[in-house]
N, C-alpha and C positions, 0 to 999 in steps of 0.2 A: 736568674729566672725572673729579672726584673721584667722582663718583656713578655712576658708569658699571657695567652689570653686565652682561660678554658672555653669560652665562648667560641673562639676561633676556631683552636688549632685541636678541641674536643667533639663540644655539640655539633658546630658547623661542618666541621671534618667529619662526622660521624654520617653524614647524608653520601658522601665519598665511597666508606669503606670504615667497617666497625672498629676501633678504638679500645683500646686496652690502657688503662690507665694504673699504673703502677704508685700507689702512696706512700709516702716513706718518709725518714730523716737519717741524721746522719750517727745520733743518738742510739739508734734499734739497731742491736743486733743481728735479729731475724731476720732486718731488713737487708743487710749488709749479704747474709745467704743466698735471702730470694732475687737481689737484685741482678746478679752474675747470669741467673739463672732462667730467669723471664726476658731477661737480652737475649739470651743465646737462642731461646723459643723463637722468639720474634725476629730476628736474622736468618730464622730457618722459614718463614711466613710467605717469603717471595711477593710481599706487597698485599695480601689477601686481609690482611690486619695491621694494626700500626700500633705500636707503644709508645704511651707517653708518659715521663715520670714526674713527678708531683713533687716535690720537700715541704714538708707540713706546717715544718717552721718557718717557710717562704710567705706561703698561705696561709693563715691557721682559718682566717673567715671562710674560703674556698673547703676543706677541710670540714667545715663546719655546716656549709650549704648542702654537700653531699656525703652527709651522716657518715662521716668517718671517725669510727669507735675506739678504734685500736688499728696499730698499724704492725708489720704494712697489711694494706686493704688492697684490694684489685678488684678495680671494676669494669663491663663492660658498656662500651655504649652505641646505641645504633641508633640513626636515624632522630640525634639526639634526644635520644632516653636511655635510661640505665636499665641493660635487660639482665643483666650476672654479676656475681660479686662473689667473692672470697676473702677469706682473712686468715692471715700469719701465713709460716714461710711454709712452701711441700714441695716434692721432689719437682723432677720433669716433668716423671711420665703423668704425674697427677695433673703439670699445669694444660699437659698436653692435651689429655684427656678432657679437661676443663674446655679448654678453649674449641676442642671438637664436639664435646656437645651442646654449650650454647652458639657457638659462631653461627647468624642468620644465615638460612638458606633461601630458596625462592618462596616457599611460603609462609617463613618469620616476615620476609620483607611484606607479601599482600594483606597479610595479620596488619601488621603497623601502620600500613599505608589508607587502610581501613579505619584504625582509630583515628587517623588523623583526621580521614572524612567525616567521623563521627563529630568532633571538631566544630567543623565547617557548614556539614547540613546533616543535620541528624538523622530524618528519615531516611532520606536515602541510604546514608552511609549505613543506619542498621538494618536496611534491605540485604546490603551489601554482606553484611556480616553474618544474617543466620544463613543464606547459600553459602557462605565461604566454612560455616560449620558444617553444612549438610554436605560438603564436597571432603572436609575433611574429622570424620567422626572418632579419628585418634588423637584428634592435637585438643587435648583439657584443655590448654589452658585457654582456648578460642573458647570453646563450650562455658567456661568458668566467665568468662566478660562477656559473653551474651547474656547469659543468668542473672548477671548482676543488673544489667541493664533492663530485663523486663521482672525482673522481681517483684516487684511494686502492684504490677500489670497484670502479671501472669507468672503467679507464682508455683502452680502446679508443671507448668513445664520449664520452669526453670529449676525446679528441683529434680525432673528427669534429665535434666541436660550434665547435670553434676553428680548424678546417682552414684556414677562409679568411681566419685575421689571420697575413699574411705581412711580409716588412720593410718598413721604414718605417708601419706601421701604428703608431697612438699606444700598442696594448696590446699590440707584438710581444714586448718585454722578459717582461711576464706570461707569456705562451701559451707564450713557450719554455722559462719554469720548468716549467710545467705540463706540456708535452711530455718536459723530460725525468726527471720523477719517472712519466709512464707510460710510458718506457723503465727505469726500476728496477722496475717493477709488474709488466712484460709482457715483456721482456727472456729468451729459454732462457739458464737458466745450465745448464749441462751440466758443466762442468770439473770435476774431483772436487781443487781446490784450497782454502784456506786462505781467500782473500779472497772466493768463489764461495758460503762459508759463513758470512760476516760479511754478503754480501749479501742471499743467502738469508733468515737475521735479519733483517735490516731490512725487506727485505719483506714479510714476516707480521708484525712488530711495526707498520708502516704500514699493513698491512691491518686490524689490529688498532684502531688510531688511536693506538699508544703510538708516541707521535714520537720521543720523550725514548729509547726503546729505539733507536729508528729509527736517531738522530742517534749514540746510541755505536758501534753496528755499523758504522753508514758509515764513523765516525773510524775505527775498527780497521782497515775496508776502503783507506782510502787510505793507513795507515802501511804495510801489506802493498803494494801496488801500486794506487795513485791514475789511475794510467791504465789498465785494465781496464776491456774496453769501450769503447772511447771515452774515457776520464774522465770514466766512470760513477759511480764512489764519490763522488770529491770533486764533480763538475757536481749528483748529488744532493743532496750536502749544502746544497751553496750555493742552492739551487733552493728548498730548507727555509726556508733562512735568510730567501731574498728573500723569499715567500710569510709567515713570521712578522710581520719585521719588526725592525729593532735595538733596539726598546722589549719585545720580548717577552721572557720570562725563560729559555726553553728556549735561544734564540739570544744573549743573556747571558752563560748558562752554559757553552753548548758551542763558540762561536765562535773563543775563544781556544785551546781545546784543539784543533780541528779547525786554526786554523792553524798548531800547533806539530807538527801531526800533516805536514803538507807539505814538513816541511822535516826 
């Protein structure tokens, strides 16, 4: 596997025709099961997908770039990005099933094809994306990345656009960050206090899209009182934080201050 280039024969192949990557060693027994097993899927695919299999101890960095926790892991990728993932060994019919209902279809591909616009020219591209909601009002997870996108902006219709991912939904976690950074957006503060005014801040610095402001004010607001509102200061920080990411630099920065601020 010396020659192996995930860049190539993964991401790049993924503009092709979606990708199955299979991670494993020769260590894992489970892997030993599942592997037999996701061949025989994939010989049955008639070219409509491709499997690729990975040895972890080939790669451990590779492994490691795409959050591989336990193995084996399988993931999918299209149009390189990672749309699906599972972990440890299950029968057929499950891998079957799996792969029948994330494998992209015509409008997973105009979805993607969309963010990448977003990418490139934003306006447009998020022209492009609320009609490609309003053409299709069953596909969440479109509604769910619009939301997030005009949050900030217009956060009363972005909480009707996620209305109906309640719990146990796969993107309930998401919706409720999002819900409640448009509780810091739309929120009366009236109070003529101290933390009312760090809020305040943040809120025109998030209207603004300075996060980085956003995130010091909310710290000031929960060293003042973190339960205000609900646990308004600090539920929005964290709301930030998930929505960044722990790879991002602003969530880096401010994460460790924000938790020294709670205590």
């Amino acid at each position: 596997m010396s020659d192996f280039h995930f860049n190539v024969q993964v991401l790049e192949r993924s503009y092709e025709v979606p990708v199955v990557v299979d991670y494993w060693a020769p260590w894992c027994g489970p892997c030993r099961t599942l592997g037999p097993v996701i061949e025989s899927v994939a010989s049955e695919a008639k070219g409509n997908w491709e499997l690729v299999k990975v040895n972890i101890d080939d790669h451990p960095d590779l492994a490691a770039q795409e959050k591989v926790r336990g193995i084996p892991a399988v993931k999918m990728y299209h149009r390189g990005k990672k749309i699906a993932e599972f972990m440890g060994s299950i029968p057929k019919p499950k891998i079957q099933a799996w792969i029948k209902e994330f494998m992209p279809d015509e409008r997973t591909n105009q979805f993607l094809e969309i963010q990448h616009k977003l990418e490139s020219n934003y306006s447009a591209g998020l022209l492009e994306l609320e009609n490609f909601v309003e053409r299709n009002p069953d596909l969440l997870e479109a509604h769910l990345f619009l939301a997030r996108e005009i949050i900030l902006q217009q956060p009363k219709h972005a909480t009707e656009l996620i209305s109906n991912i309640q719990i146990g939904h796969e993107f309930y976690d998401f919706a409720e960050d999002l819900r409640i950074l448009a509780k810091l957006m739309d929120t009366p503060l009236t109070d003529d206090i101290a933390v009312v005014h760090h809020l305040q801040t943040a809120r025109n610095a998030a209207g603004a899209n300075d996060i980085e402001q956003a995130l010091q004010s909310l710290i000031e607001a929960v060293k003042l009182d973190k339960s205000y509102q609900k646990d308004l200061p600090r539920r929005a920080a964290i709301a930030f934080f998930h929505l960044m990411g722990n790879d991002n630099e602003l969530t880096k920065k401010y994460r460790r201050k924000f938790d020294s601020a709670l205590y």
